[in-house]
Structures are given as structure tokens and as C-alpha cells.
DSSP file (Angstrom, degrees, kcal/mol; ACC not computed):
  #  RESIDUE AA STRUCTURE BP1 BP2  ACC     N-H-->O    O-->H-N    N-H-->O    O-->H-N    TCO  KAPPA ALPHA  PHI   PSI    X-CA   Y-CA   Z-CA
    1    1 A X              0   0    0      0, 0.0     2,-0.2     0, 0.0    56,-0.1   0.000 360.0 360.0 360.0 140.7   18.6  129.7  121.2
    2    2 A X    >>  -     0   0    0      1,-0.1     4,-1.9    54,-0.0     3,-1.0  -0.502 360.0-120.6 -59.6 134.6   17.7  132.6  123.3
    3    3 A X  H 3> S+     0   0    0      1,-0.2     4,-3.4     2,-0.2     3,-0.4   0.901 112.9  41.9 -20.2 -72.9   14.8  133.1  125.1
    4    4 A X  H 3> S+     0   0    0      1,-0.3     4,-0.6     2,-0.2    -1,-0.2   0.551 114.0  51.9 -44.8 -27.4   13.8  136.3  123.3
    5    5 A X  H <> S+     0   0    0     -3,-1.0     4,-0.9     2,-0.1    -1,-0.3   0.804 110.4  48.5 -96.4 -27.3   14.7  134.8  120.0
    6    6 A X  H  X S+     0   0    0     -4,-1.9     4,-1.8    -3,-0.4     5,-0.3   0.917 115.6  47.9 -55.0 -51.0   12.4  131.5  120.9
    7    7 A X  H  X S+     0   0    0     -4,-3.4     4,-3.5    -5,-0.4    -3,-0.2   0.920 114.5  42.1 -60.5 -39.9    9.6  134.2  121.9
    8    8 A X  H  X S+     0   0    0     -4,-0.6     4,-0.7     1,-0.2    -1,-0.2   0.640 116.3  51.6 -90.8 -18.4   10.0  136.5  118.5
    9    9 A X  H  X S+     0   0    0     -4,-0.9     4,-1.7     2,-0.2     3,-0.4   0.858 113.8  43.8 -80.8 -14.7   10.2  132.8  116.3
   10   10 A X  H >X S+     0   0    0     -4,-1.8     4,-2.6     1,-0.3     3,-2.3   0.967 114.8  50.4 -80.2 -59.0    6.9  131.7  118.1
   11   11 A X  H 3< S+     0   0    0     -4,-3.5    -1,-0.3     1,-0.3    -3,-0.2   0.699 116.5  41.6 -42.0 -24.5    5.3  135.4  117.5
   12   12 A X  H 3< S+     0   0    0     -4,-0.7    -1,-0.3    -3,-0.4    -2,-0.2   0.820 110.9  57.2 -79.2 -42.4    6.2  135.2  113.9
   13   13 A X  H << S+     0   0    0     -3,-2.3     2,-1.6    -4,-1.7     5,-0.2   0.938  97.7  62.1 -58.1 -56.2    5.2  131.9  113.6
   14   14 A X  S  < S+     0   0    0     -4,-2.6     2,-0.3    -5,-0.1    -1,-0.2  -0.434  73.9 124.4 -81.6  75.4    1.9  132.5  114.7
   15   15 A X  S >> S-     0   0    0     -2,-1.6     3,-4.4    -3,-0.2     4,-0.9  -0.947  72.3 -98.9-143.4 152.5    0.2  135.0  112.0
   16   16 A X  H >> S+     0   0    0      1,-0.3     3,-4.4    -2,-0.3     4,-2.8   0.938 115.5  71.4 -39.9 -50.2   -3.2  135.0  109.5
   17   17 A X  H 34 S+     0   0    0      1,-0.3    -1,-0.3     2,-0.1    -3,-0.1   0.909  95.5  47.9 -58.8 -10.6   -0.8  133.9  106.6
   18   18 A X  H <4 S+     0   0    0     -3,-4.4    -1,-0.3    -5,-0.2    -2,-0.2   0.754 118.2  38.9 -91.7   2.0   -0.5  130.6  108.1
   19   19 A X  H << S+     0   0    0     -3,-4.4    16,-2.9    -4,-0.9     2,-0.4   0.704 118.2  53.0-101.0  -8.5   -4.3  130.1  108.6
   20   20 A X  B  < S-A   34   0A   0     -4,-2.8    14,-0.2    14,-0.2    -1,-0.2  -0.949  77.5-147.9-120.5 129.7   -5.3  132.0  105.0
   21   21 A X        -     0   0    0     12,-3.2     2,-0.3    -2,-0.4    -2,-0.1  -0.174  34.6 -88.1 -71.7-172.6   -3.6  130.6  101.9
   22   22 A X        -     0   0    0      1,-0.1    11,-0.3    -2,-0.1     2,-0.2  -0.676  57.9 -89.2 -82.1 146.7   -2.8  133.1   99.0
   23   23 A X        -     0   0    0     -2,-0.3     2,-0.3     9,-0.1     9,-0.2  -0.384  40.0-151.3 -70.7 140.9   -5.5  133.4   96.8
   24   24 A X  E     -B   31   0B   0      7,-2.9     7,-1.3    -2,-0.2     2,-0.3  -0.782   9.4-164.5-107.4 160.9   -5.4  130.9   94.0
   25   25 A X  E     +B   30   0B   0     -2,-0.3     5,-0.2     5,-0.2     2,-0.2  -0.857  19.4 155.1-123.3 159.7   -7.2  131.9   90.3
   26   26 A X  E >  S-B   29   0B   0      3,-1.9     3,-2.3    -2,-0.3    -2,-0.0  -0.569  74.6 -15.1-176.0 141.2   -8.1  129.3   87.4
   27   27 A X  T 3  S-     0   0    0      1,-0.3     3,-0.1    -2,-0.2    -2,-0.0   0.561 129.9 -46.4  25.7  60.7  -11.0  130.2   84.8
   28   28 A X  T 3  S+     0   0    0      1,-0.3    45,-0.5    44,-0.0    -1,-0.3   0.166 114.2 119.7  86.1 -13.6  -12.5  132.9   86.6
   29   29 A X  E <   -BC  26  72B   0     -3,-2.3    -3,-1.9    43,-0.1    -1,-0.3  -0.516  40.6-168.1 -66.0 141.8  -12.6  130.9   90.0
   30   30 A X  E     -BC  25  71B   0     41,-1.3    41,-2.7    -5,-0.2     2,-0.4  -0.962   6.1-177.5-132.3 132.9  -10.7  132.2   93.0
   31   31 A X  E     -BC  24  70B   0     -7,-1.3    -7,-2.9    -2,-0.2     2,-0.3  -0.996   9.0-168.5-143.3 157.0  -10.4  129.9   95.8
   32   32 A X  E     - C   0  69B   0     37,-1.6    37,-2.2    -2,-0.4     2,-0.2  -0.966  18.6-137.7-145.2 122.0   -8.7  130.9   99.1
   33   33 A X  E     - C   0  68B   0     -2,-0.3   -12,-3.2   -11,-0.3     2,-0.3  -0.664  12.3-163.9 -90.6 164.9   -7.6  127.7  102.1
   34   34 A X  E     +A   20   0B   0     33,-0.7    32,-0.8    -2,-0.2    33,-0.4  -0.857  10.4 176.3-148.3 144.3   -8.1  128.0  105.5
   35   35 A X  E     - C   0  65B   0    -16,-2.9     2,-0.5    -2,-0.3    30,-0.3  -0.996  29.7-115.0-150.0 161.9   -6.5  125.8  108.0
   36   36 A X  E     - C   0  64B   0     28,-2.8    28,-1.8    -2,-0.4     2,-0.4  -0.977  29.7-150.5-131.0 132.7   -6.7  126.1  112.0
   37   37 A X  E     - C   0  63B   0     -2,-0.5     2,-0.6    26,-0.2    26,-0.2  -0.665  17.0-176.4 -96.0 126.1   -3.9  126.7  113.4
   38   38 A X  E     + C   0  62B   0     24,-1.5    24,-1.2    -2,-0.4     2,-0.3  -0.807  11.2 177.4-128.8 139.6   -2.4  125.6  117.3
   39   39 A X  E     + C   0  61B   0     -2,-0.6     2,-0.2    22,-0.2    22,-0.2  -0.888   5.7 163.3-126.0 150.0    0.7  126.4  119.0
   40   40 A X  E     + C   0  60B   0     20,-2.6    20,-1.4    -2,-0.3     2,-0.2  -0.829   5.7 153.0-175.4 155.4    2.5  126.1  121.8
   41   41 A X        -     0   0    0     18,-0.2    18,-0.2    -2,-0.2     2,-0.2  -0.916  15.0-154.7-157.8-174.8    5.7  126.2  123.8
   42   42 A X        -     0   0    0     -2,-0.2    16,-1.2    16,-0.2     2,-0.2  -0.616   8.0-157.1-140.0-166.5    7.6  126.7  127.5
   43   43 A X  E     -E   57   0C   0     14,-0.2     2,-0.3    -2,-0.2    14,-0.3  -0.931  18.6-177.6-166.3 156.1   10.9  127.8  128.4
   44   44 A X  E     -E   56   0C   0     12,-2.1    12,-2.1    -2,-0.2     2,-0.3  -0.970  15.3-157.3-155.2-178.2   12.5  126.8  131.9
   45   45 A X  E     +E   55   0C   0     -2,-0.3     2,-0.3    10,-0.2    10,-0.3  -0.945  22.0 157.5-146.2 156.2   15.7  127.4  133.9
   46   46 A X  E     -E   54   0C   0      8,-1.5     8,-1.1    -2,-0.3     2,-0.2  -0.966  21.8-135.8-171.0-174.8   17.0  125.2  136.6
   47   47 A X  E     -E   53   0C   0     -2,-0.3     6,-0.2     6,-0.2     2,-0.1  -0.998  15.6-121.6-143.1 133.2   20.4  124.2  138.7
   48   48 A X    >   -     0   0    0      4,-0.6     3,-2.7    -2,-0.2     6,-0.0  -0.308  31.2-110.1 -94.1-164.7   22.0  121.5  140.0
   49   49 A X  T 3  S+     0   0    0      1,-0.2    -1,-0.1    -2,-0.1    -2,-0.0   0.830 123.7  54.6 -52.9 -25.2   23.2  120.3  143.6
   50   50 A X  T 3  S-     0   0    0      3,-0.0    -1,-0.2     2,-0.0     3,-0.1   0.267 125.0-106.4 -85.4  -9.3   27.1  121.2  141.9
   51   51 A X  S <  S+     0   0    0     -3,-2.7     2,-0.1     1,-0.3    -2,-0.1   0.571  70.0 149.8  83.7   0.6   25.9  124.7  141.1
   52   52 A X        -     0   0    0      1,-0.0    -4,-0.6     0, 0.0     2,-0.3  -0.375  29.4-157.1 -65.7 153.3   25.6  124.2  137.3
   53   53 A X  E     +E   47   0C   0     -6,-0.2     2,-0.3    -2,-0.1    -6,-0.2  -0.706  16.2 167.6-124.1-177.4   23.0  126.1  135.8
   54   54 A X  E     -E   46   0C   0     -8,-1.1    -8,-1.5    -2,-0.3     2,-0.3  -0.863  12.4-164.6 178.8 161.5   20.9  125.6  132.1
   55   55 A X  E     +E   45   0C   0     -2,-0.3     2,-0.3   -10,-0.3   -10,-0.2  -0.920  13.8 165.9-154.2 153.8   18.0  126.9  130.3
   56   56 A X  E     +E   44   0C   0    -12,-2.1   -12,-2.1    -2,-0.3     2,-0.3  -0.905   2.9 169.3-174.8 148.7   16.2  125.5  127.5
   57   57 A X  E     -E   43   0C   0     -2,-0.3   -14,-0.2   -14,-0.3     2,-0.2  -0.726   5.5-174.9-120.9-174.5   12.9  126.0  125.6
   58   58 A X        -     0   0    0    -16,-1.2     2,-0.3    -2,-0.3   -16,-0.2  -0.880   8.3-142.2 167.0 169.3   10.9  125.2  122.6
   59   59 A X        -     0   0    0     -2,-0.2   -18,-0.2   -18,-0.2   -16,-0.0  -0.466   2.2-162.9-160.6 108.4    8.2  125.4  120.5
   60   60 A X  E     -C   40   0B   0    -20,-1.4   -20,-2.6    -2,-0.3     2,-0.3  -0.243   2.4-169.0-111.2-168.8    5.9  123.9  118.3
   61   61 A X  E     +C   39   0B   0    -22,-0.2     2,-0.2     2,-0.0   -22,-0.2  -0.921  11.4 173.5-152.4 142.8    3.2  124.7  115.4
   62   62 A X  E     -C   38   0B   0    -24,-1.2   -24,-1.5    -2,-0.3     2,-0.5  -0.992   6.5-173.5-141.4 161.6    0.5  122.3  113.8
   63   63 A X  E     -C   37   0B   0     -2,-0.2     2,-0.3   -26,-0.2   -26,-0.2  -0.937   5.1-163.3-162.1 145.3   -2.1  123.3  111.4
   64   64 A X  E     -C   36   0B   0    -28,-1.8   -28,-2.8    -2,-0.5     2,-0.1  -0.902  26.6-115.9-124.0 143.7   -5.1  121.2  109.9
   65   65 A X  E     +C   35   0B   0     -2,-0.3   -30,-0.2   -30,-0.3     3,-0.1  -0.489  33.5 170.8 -60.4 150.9   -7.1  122.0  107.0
   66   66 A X  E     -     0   0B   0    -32,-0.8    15,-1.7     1,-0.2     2,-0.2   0.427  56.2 -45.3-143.1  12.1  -10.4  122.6  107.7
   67   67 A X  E     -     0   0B   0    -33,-0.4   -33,-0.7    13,-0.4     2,-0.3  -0.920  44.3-105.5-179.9-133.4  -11.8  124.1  104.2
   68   68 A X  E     -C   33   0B   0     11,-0.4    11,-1.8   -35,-0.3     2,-0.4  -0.898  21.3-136.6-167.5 147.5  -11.4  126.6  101.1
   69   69 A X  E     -CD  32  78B   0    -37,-2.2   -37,-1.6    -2,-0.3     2,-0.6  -0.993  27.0-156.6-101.0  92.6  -13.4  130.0  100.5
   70   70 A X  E     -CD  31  77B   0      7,-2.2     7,-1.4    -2,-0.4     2,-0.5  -0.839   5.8-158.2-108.7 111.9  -14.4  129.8   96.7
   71   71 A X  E     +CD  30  76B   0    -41,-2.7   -41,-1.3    -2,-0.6     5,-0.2  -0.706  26.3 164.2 -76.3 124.0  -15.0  133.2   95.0
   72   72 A X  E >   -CD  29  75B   0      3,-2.8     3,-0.7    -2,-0.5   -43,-0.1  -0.578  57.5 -21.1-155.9 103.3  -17.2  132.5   91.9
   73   73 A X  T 3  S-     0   0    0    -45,-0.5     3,-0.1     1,-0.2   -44,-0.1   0.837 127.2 -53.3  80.0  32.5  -19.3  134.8   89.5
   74   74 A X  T 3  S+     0   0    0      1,-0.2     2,-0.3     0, 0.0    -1,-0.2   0.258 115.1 103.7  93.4 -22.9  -19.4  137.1   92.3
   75   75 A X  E <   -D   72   0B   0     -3,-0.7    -3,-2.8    -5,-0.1     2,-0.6  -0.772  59.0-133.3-127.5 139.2  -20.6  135.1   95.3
   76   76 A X  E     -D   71   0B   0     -2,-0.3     2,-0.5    -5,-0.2    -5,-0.2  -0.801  25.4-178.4 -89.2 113.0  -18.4  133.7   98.4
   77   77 A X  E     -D   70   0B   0     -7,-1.4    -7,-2.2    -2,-0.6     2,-0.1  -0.962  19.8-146.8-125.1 135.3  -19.0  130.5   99.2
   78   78 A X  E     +D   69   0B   0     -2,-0.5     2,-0.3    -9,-0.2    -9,-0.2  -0.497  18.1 178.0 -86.1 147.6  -17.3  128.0  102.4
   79   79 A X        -     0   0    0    -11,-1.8   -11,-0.4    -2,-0.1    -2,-0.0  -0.883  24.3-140.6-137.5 123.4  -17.0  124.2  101.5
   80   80 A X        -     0   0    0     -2,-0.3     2,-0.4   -13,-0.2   -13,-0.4  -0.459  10.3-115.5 -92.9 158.6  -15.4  122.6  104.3
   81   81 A X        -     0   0    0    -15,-1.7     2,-0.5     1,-0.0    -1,-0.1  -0.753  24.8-137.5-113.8 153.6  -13.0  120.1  104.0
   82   82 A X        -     0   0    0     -2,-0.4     2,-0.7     2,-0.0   -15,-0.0  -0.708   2.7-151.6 -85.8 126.1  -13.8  116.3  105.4
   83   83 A X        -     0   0    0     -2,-0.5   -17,-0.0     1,-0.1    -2,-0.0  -0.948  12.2-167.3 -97.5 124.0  -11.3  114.4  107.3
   84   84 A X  S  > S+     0   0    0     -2,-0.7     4,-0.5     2,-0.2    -1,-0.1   0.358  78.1  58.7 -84.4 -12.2  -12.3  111.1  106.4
   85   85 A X  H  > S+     0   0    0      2,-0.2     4,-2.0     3,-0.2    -1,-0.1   0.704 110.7  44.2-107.9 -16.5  -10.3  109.2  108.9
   86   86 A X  H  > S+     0   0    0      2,-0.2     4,-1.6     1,-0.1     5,-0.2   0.709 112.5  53.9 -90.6  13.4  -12.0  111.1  111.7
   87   87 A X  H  > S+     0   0    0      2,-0.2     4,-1.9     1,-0.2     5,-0.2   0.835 109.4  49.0 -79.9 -21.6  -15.4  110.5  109.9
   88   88 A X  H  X S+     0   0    0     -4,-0.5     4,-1.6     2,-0.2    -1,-0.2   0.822 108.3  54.6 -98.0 -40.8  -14.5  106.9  109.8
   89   89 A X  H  < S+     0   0    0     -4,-2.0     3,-0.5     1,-0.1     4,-0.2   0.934 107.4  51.6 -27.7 -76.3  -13.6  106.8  113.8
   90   90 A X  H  X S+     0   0    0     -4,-1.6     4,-2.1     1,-0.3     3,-0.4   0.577 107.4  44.6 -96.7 -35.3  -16.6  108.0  114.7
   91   91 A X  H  X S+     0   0    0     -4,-1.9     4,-1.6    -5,-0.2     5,-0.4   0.878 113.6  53.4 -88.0 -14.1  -18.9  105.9  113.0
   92   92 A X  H  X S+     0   0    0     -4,-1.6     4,-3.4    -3,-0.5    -2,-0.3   0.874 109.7  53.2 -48.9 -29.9  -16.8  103.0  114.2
   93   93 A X  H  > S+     0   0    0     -3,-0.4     4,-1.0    -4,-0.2    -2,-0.2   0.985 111.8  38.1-104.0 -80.2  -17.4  104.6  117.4
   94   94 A X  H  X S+     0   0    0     -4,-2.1     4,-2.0     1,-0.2     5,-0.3   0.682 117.9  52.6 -60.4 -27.7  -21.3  104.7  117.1
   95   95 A X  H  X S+     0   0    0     -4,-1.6     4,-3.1    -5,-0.2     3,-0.5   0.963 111.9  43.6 -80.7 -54.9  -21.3  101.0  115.4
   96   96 A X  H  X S+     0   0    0     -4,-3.4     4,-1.5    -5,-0.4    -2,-0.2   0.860 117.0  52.6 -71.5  -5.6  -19.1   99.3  118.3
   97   97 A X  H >X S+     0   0    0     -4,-1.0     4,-2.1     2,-0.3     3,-1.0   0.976 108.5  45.7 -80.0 -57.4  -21.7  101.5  120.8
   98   98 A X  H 3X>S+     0   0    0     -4,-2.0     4,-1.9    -3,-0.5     5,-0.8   0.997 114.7  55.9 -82.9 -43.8  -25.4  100.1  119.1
   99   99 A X  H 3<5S+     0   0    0     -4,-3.1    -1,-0.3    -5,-0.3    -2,-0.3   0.722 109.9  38.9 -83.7  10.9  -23.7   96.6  119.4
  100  100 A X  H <X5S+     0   0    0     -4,-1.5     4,-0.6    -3,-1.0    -2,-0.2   0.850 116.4  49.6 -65.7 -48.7  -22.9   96.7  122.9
  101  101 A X  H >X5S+     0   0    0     -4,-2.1     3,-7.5     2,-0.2     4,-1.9   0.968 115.0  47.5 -23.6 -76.2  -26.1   98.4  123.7
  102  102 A X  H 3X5S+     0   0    0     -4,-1.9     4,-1.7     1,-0.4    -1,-0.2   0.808 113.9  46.0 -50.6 -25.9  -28.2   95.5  121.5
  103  103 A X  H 3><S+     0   0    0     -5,-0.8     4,-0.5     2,-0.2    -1,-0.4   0.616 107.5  55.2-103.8   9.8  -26.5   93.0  122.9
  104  104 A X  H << S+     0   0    0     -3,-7.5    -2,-0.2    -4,-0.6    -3,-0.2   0.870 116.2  44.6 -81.7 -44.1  -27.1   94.7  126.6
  105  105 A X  H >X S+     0   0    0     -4,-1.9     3,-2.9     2,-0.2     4,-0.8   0.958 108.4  50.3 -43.9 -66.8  -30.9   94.5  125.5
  106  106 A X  H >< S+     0   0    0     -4,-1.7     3,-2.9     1,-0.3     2,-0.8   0.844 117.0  47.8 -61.6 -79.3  -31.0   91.0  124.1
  107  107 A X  T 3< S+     0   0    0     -4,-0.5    -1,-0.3     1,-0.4    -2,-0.2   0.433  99.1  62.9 -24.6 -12.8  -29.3   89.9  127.5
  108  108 A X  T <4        0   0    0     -3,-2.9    -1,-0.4    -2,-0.8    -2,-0.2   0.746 360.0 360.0-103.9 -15.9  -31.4   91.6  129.7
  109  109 A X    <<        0   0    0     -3,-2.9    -2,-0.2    -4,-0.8    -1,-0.2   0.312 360.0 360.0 -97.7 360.0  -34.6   89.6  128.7
């Protein structure tokens, strides 16, 4: 793949429809997802000591939910969506934290 064709998939790649779904309807409800989206890529060129030459790039795309936009009776409302596995790090994260603290305390008297 070309440089310039690498550059024009990234730019394509990267546009509102992949961070806004299409709107969806059911019984007067409209609800619209949202995700945030991250990209990134390089390109390089280089040679060796024999005088060969080569080029090469890439590029990738990730996208996380991170709620829905629900149209209803008139009024817009956000409900954001939970990741539950990093809600479950992080109080692992705060639990193994108070028992090293508590047991720095008990030790220290």
C-alpha cells in the first residue's frame, strides 16, 4: 500500500459516523450511541548497507462505547455506559490500597 492511499484510508477512517451511531427508533424512543474514538499510525523508509531500499506503514483504529443519547417525549437525555471491568479494577485497586494502609497503621503502633 501506498503512502497516500495509507494517508486517505486513515482520513476516511477517522469521521463523526464512527463516533455517532445512526439513529435508532422503537415506540416513540430514539436513541442515538456514541463511542470515543482513537487512531493512529506511522509510515517509514529506510536502506540497507547493500543498497536495498523499503517503505512500509500502518494504521490502526479502536473505539469504546462510552454512552447512548435517548430522545424521548421531546427531551434529550445522556446515559453513559459503565464498563464494569474497569469499575471492578478500581475498587480492587482502592480495597488492596485501605489494606496495606491498615495494616501500615496496626504495625506502626
Amino acid at each position: 500500500m501506498k503512502i497516500d492511499e495509507l494517508m486517505t484510508l486513515a482520513k476516511d477512517s477517522m469521521t463523526v459516523r464512527r463516533v455517532y451511531s445512526d439513529p435508532v427508533q422503537s415506540d416513540g424512543v430514539t436513541v442515538i450511541e456514541v463511542a470515543a474514538v482513537s487512531g493512529g499510525g506511522g509510515i517509514g523508509t529506510g536502506s540497507d548497507k547493500d543498497g536495498g531500499e523499503g517503505s512500509g506503514g500502518g494504521f490502526g483504529l479502536g473505539a469504546k462505547p462510552v454512552g447512548v443519547y435517548v430522545i424521548e417525549n421531546g427531551r434529550l437525555t445522556w446515559r453513559p455506559a459503565v464498563d464494569v471491568n474497569r469499575l471492578a479494577m478500581l475498587v480492587g485497586i482502592v480495597a488492596v490500597t485501605a489494606l496495606l494502609v491498615g495494616a501500615r497503621i496496626v504495625t506502626a503502633d
